[in-house]
C-alpha positions as CSV (number, residue, x, y, z in Angstrom):
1,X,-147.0,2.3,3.3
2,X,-143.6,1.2,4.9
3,X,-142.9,4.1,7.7
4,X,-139.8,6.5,6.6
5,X,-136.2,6.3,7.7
6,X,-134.0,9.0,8.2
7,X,-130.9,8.8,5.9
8,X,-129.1,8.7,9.3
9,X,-130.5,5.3,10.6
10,X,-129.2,3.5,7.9
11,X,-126.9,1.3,7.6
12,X,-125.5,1.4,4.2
13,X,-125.3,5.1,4.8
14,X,-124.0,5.4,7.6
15,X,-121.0,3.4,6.5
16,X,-120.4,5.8,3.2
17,X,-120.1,8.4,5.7
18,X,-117.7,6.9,8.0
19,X,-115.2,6.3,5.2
20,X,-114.8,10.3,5.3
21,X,-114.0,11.4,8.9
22,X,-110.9,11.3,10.2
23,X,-108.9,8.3,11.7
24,X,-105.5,8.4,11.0
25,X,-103.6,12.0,11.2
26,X,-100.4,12.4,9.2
27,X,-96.8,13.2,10.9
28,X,-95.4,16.0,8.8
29,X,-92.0,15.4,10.6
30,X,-90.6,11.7,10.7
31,X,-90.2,11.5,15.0
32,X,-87.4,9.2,16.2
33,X,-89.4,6.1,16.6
34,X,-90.2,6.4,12.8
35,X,-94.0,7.2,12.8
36,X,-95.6,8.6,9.9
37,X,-99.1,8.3,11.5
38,X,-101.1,8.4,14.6
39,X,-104.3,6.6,15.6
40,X,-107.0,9.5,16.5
41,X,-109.9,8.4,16.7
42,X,-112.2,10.3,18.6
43,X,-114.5,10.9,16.4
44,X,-115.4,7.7,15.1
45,X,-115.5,7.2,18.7
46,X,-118.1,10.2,19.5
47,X,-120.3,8.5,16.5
48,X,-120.2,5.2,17.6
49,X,-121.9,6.4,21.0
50,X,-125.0,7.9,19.2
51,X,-127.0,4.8,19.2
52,X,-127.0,1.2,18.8
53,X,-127.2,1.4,14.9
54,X,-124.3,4.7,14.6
55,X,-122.1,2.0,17.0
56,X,-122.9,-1.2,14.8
57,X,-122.2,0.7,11.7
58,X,-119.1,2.2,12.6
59,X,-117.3,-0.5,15.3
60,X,-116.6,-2.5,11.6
61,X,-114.7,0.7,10.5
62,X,-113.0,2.0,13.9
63,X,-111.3,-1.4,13.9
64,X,-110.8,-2.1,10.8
65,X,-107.0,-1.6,11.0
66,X,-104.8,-2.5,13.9
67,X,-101.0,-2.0,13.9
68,X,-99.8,-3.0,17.7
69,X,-96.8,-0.3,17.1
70,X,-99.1,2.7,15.6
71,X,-102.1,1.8,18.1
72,X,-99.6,0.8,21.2
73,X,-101.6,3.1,23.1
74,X,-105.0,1.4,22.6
75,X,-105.2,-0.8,26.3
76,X,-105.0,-4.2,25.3
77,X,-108.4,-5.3,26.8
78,X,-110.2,-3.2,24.3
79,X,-108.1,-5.0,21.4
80,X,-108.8,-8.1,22.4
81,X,-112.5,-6.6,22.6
82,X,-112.8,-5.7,19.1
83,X,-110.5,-7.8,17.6
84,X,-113.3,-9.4,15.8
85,X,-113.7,-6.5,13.8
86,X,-110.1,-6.4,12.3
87,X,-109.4,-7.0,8.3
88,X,-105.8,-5.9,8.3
89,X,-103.3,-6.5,11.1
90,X,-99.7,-5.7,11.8
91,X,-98.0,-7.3,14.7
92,X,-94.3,-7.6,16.2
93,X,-92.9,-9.7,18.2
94,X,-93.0,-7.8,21.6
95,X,-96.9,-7.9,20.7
96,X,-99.0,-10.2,23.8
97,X,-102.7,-9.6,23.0
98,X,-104.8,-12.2,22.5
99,X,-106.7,-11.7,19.0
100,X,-110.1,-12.9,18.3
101,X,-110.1,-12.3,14.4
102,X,-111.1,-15.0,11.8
103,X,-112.1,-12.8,8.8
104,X,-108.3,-11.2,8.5
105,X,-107.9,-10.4,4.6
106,X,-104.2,-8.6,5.5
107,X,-101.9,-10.3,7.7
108,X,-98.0,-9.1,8.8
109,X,-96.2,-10.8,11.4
110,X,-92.8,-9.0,11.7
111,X,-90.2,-9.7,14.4
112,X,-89.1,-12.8,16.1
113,X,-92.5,-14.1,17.8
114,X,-92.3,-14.5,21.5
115,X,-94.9,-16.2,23.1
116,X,-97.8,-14.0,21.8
117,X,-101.7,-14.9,23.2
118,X,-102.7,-15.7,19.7
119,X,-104.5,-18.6,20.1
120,X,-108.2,-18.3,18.6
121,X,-111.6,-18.7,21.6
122,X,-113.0,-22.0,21.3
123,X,-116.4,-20.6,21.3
124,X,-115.5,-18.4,18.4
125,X,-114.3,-21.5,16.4
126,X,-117.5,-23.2,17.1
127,X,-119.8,-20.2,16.4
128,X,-118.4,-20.9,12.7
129,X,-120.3,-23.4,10.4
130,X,-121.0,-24.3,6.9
131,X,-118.1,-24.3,4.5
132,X,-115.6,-22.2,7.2
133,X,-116.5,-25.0,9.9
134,X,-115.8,-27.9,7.4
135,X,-112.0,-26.3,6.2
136,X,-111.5,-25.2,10.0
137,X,-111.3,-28.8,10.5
138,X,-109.7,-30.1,7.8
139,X,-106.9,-27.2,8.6
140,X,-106.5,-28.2,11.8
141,X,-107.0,-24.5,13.8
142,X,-106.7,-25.6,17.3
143,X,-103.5,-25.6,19.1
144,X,-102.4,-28.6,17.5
145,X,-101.5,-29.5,14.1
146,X,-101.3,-33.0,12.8
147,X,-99.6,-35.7,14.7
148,X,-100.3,-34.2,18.5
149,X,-97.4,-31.5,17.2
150,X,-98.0,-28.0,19.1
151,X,-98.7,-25.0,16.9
152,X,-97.4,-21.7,17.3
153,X,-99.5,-18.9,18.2
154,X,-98.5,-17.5,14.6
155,X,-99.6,-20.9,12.8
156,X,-103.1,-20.8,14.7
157,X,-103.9,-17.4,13.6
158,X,-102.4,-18.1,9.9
159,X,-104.7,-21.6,10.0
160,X,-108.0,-19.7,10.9
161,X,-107.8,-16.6,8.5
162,X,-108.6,-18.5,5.0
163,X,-109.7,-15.5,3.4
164,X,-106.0,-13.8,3.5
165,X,-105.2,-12.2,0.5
166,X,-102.1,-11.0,1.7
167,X,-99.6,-12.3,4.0
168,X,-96.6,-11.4,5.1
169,X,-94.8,-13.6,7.9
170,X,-91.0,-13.0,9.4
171,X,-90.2,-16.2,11.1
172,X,-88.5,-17.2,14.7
173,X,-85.1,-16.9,15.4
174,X,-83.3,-19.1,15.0
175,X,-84.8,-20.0,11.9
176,X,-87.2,-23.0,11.7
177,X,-88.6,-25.0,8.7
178,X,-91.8,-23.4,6.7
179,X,-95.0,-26.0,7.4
180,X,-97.2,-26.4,4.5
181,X,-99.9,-27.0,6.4
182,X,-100.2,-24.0,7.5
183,X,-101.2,-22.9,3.7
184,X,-104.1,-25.8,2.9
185,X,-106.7,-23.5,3.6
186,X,-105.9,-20.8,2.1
187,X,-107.5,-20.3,-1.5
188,X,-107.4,-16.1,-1.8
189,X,-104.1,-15.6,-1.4
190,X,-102.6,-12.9,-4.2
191,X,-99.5,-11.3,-1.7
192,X,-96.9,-14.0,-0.3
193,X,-93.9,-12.3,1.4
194,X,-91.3,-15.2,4.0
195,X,-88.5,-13.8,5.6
196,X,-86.0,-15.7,8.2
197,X,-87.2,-19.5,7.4
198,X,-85.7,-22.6,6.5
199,X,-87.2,-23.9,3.3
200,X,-85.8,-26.6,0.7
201,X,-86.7,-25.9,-3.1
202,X,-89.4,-29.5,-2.6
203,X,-90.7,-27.9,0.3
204,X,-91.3,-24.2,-1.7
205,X,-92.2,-25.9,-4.8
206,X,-95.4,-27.7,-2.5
207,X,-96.3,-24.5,-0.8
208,X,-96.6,-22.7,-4.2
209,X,-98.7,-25.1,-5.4
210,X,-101.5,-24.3,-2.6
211,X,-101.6,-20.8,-3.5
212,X,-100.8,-21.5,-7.5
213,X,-104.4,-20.3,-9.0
214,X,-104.5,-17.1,-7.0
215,X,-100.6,-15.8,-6.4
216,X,-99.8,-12.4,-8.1
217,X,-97.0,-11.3,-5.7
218,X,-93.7,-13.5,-4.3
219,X,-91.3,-12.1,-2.1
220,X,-88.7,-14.2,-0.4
221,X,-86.2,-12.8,2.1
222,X,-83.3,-14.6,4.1
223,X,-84.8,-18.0,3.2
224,X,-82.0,-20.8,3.7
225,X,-82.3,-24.2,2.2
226,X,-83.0,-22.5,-1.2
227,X,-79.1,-22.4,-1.8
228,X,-76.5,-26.1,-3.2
229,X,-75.4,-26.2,0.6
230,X,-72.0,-28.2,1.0
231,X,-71.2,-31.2,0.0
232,X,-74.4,-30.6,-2.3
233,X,-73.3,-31.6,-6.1
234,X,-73.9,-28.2,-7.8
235,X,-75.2,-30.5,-11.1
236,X,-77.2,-32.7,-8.6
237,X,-78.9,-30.0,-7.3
238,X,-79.8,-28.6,-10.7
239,X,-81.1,-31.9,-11.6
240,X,-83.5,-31.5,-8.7
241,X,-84.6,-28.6,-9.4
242,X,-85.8,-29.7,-13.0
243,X,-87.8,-32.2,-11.6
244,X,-89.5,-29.6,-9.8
245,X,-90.2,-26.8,-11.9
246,X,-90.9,-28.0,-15.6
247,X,-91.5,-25.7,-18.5
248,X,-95.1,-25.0,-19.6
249,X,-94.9,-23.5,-22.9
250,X,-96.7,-25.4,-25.6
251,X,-95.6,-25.8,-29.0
252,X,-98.3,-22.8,-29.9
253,X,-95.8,-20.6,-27.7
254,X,-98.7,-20.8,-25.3
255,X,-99.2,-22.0,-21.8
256,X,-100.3,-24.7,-19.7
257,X,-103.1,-23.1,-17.4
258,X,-104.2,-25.9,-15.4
259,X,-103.3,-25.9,-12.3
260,X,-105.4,-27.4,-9.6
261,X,-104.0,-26.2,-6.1
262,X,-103.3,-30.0,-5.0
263,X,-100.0,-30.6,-3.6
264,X,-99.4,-33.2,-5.2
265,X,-100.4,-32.3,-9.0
266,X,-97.6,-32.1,-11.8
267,X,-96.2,-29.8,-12.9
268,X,-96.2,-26.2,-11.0
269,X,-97.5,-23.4,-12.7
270,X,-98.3,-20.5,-11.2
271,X,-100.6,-17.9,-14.4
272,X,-101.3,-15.2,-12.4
273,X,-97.7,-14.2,-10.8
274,X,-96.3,-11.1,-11.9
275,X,-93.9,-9.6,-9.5
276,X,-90.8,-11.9,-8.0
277,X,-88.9,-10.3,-5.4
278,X,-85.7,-12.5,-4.1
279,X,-83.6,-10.3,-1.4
280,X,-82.1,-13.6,-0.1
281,X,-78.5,-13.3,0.9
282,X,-77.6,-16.7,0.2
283,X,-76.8,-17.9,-3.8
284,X,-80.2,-18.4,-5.1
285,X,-79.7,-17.7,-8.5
286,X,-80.0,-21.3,-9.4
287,X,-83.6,-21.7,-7.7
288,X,-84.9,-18.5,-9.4
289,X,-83.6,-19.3,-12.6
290,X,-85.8,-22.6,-13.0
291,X,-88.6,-21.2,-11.1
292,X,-88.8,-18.6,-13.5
293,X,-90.2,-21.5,-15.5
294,X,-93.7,-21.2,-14.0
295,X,-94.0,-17.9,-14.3
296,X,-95.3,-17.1,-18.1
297,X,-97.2,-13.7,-17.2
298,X,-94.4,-12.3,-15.0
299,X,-93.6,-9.0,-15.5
300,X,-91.5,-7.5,-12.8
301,X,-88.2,-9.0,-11.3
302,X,-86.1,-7.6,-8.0
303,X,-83.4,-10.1,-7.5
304,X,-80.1,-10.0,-5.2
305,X,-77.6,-11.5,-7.1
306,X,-75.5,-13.2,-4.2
307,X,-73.2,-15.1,-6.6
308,X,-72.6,-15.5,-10.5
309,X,-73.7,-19.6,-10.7
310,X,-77.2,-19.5,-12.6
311,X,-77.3,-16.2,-14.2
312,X,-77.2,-17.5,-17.6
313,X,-79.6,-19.4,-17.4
314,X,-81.9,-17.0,-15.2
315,X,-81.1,-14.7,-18.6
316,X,-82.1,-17.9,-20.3
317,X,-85.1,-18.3,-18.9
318,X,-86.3,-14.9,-18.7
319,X,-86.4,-14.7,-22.2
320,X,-88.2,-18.3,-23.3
321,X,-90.9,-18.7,-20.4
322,X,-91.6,-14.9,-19.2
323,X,-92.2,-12.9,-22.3
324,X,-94.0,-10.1,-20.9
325,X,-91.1,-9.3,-18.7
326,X,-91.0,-5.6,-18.8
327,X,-89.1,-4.7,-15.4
328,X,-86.2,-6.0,-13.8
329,X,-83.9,-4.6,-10.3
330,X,-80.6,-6.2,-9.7
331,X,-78.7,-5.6,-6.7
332,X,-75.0,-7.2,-7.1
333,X,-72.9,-7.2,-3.9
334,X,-69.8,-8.1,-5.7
335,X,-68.6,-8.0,-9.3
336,X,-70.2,-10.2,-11.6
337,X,-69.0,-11.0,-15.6
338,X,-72.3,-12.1,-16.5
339,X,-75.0,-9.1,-14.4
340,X,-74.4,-7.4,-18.4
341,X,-75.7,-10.7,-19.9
342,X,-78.7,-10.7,-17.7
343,X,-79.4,-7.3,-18.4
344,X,-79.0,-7.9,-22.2
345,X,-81.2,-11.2,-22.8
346,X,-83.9,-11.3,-19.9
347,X,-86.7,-9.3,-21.6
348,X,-87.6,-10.4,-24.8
349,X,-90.0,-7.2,-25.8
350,X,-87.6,-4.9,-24.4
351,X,-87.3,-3.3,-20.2
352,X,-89.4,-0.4,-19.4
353,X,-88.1,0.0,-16.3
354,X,-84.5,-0.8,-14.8
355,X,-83.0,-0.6,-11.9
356,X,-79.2,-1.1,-11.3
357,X,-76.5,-1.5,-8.5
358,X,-72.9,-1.1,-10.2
359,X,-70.6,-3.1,-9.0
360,X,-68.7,-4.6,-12.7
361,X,-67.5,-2.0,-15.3
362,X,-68.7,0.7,-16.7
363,X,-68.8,0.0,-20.6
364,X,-70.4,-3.6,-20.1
365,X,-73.1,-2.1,-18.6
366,X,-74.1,0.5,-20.8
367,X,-74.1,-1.7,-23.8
368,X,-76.5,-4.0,-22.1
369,X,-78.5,-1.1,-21.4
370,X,-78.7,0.7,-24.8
371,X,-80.2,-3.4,-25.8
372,X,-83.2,-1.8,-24.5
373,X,-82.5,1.7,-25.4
374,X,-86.2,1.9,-27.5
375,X,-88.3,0.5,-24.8
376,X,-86.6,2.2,-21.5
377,X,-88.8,4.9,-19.7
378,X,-88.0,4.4,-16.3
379,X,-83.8,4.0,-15.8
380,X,-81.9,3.8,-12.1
381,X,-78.1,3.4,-12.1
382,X,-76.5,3.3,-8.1
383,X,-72.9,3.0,-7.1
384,X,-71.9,3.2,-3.8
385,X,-68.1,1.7,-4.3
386,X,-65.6,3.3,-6.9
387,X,-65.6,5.7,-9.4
388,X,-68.2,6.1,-11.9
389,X,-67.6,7.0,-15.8
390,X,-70.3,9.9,-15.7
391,X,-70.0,10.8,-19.2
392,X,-71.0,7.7,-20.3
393,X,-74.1,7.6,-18.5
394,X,-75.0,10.7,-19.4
395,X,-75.1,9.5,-22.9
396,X,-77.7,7.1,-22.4
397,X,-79.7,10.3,-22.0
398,X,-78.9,10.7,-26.0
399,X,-80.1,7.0,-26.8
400,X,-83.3,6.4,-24.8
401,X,-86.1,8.1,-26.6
402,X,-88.7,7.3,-23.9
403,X,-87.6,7.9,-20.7
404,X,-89.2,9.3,-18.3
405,X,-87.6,9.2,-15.0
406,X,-83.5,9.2,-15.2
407,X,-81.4,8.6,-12.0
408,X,-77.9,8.6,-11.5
409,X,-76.7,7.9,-7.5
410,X,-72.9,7.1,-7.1
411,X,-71.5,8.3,-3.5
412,X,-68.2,9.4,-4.7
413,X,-69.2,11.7,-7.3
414,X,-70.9,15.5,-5.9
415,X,-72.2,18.1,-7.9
416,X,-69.2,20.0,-9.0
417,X,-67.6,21.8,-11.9
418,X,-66.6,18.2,-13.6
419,X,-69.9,16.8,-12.9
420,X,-71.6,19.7,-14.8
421,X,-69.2,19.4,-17.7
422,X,-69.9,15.8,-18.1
423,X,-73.2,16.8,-18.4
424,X,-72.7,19.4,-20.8
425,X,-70.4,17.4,-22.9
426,X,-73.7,15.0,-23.6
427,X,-75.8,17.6,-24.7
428,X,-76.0,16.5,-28.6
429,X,-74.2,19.7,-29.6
430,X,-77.3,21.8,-29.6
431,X,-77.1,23.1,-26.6
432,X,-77.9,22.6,-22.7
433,X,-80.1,19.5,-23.1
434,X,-81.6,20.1,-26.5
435,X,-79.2,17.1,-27.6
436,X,-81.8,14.2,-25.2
437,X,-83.5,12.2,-27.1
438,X,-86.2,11.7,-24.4
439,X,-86.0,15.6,-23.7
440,X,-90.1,15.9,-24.7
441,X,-90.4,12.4,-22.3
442,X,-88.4,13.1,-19.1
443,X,-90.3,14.0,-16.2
444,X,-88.1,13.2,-13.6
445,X,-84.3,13.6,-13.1
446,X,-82.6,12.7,-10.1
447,X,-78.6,13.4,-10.4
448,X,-76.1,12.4,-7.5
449,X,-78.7,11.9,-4.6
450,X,-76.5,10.7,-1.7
451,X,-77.2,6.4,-1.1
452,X,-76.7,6.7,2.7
453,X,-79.0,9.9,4.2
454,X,-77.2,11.7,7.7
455,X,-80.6,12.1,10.1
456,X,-80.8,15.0,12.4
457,X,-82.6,18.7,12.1
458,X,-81.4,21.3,9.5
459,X,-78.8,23.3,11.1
460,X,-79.5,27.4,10.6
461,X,-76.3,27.3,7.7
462,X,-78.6,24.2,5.7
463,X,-82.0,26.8,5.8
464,X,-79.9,29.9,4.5
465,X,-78.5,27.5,1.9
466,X,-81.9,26.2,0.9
467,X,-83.2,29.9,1.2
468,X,-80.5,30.6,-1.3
469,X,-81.0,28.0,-4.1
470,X,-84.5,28.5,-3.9
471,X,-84.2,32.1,-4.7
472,X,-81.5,30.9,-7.1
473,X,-84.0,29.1,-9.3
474,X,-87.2,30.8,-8.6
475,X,-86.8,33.3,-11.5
476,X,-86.1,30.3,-14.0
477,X,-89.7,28.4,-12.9
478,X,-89.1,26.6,-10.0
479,X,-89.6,26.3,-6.6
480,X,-88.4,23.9,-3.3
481,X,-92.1,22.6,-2.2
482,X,-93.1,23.8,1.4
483,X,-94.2,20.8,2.4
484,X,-90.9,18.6,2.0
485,X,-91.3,15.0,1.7
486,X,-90.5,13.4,5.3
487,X,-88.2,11.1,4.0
488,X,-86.0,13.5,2.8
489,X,-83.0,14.2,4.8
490,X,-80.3,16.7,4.7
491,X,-76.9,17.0,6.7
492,X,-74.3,20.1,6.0
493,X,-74.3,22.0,3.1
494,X,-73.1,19.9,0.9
495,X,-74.5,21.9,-2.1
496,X,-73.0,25.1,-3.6
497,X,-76.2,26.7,-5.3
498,X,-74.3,28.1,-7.8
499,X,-73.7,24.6,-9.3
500,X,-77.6,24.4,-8.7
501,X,-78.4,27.6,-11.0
502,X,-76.1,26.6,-13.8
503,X,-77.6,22.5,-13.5
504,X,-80.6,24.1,-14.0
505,X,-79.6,26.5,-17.3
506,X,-78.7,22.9,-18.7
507,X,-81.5,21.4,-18.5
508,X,-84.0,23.7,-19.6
509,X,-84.3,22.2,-23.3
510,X,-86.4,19.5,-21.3
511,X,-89.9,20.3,-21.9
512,X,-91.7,18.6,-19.5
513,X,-89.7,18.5,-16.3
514,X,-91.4,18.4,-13.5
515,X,-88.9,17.2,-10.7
516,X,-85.1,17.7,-10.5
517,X,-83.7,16.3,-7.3
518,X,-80.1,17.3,-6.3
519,X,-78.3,15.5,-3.6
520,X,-81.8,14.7,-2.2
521,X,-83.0,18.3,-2.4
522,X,-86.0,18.3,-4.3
523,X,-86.8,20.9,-6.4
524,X,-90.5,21.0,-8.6
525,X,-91.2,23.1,-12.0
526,X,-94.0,25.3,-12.0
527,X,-96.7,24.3,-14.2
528,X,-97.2,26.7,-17.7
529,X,-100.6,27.0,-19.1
530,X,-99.5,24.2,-22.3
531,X,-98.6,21.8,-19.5
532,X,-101.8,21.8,-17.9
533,X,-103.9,21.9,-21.2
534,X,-102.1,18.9,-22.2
């Protein structure tokens, strides 16, 4: 008979058990450099010095993770030690260690690179064979690329991670042009997020095509180049971009699937995105608006809107080519005739969740909104410029059935006697809020939370106010949580609590209510015995 083993020599086990102790330690206060977390671990570290099989079965999970700006303390020597071990890494741009990691599946590269000792050991490169060694090659992973042209230290770790699933890389300053080379290899990824490049729409529509079978995620971020640049023809470059991006429904309302990953295969489609996040600050409506094309399971949208050129047609093509569109964020930075449109004709099964910067008027809006007044659970209105018609958002609260979460943020409106009246003015008649539709839905109603947060600690006249509204609203089921979330921030009292007490008398027709936030105080409803049995 084979001898016994101990549960505790092996391997497998061993691993299970590591996922439990303790590695990372939560801040509960945000510190001024920002840090939510700190690196402790000493007793992975105790475990690992057991024996040779505790260390080989927990190095793989002590070094799973490196962050240089959470782990800055780690000596750089020991990094560049156990860098072999790493799956996810975060690095900056003041970051010099020289990483020895080829089996990355998370990648960030924030900052403007310096420098940085990323270059890849030669004998580490070599150790590789099989199908790695062959794509190594093909990818070109040394320290040049093709044509005797130098590669950054960010390109060489890029080229020798092909099983990335996510990658997220801030380019130099000043800005240089995105290489497509540097995305030949890489057949896993699901998570593409650029910021600060220079990128045409030929060059974007290439890249895409690499990563086509496997993207779910697209995030693009100060890229310039995607933008009609002067003397550009604003037709010509429309013309362009419908060479590039074709539609691929079929005549069965169906869609073309096949996509290859070969650069130079016609056309682009990319079947398994479903989130498109633009925060360019440039005009790329036009470029979204045909890429949008491609895109027949997308479901969620966050766009910048930069100018009012290609919003029609963005609406447009929302609707034909991405019919599962069920979310969509816009962020205007000036006022636009046609954001209403957009929000009107982009979904063509209705928006389940909507998020909305004001910046045109008030009535427009609303009527686009109430298009998806039947499908809505999730609804954000901001305003950080101007006046807002308060009643008439409130009434929304009267059309959408399903909502869940309502917010209303606008920075010149606090939580005063008129604010309270608009709100009882919407209240159906019956009542407090007995007139909401969604009043069995809502879950979560944030009113007036201020856009732009002060920092600093509570003063003593901020804890006797919070004292005081707590006590206010304690008798009528709820409570301030102990434990506040770090992010939230509060500077003066800006809050009279008796405005609290009476928000609260209005709202208590909503069954289910389970957060109220006020001017970023957070306040939670106790749970009754139907709640919890439901």
């Amino acid at each position: 008979m084979p001898p016994s083993h101990h549960p505790l020599d092996i391997p497998e086990i061993l691993a299970r058990i590591g996922l439990f102790l303790p590695l990372w330690v939560v801040c509960p206060i945000r510190s001024s450099s920002g840090q939510l977390a700190r690196f402790e671990p000493q007793t992975l570290l105790a475990c690992a010095s057991v024996s040779k099989t505790w260390r080989q079965a927990f190095l793989p999970l002590l070094w799973h993770r490196y962050d240089c700006f959470l782990m800055k303390s780690v000596p750089q020597e020991t990094i560049a030690r156990n860098s072999p071990h790493f799956r996810v890494l975060r690095i900056y741009g003041n970051d010099v260690t020289a990483f020895q990691c080829t089996d990355l599946v998370d990648l960030t590269i924030r900052g403007s690179p310096n420098q940085m000792l990323l270059g890849i050991l030669a004998a580490t490169r070599s150790s590789r064979t099989g199908s790695r060694a062959g794509a190594t090659a093909r990818t070109g992973t040394g320290s040049e690329g093709g044509g005797g042209i130098a590669l950054s230290p960010q390109q060489q770790l890029v080229r020798s991670n092909l099983y990335l699933q996510s990658l997220f890389w801030h380019g130099p300053s000043p800005q240089k042009p995105l290489n497509v080379d540097d995305f030949t290899g890489l057949k896993y990824i699901q998570t593409l997020k650029f910021s600060n490049w220079l990128c045409s729409p030929e060059t974007m529509a290439e890249l895409l095509s690499l990563v086509s079978g496997t993207l779910r995620e697209l995030e693009l971020d100060r890229i310039n180049g995607l933008q009609p640049l002067p003397p550009v023809n604003l037709s010509d470059f429309t013309d362009r971009l419908s060479t590039l991006f074709v539609s691929q429904l079929g005549k069965d309302g169906g869609f073309n699937n096949k996509s290859s990953g070969n650069r130079n295969s016609s056309p682009l489609v990319l079947p398994r995105l479903t989130n498109l996040v633009s925060t360019c600050d440039k005009a790329v409506s036009l470029f979204l608006a045909d890429l949008v094309k491609c895109c027949p399971r997308l479901k969620s949208l966050d766009v910048y809107m930069a100018d009012d050129n290609g919003t029609t047609r963005l609406a447009g093509n929302l609707r034909t080519h991405c019919q599962k569109l069920q979310e969509l964020k816009l962020s205007p930075v000036v006022t636009f005739r046609r954001i209403d449109a957009l929000i009107r004709q982009s979904s063509a099964v209705g928006l389940r969740k909507l998020t909305v910067e004001v910046c045109g008027p008030d009535e427009d809006l609303i009527a686009a909104i109430l298009q998806h007044a039947g499908t809505l659970e999730d609804l954000a209105i901001e305003r950080s410029v101007g006046d807002m018609d308060i009643c008439r958002y409130f009434g929304l609260l009267e059309e959408c059935s399903n909502l869940e979460s309502f917010s209303l943020s606008a920075i010149a409106v606090t939580l005063d006697k008129e604010f309270l009246d608009a709100l009882k003015n919407n209240d159906g008649g019956g009542g407090g809020s007995f007139g909401w539709k969604c009043r069995r839905r809502l879950r979560k109603l944030v009113l007036n939370p201020r856009l732009y947060l002060g920092g600093g600690e509570l003063s003593k006249a901020d804890r006797d106010l919070l004292k005081a509204m707590s006590d206010s609203v304690s008798v009528m089921g709820w409570y301030q949580p102990r434990q506040q979330d770090p992010r939230q921030e509060y500077q003066g009292a800006i809050i009279n609590h008796t405005m609290v007490r009476k928000t609260f008398e209005l709202v208590q027709g909503v069954e289910n209510l389970e957060t109220l936030v006020l001017d970023t105080v957070v306040f939670r409803s106790t749970p009754t015995v139907a709640r919890l049995d439901q």
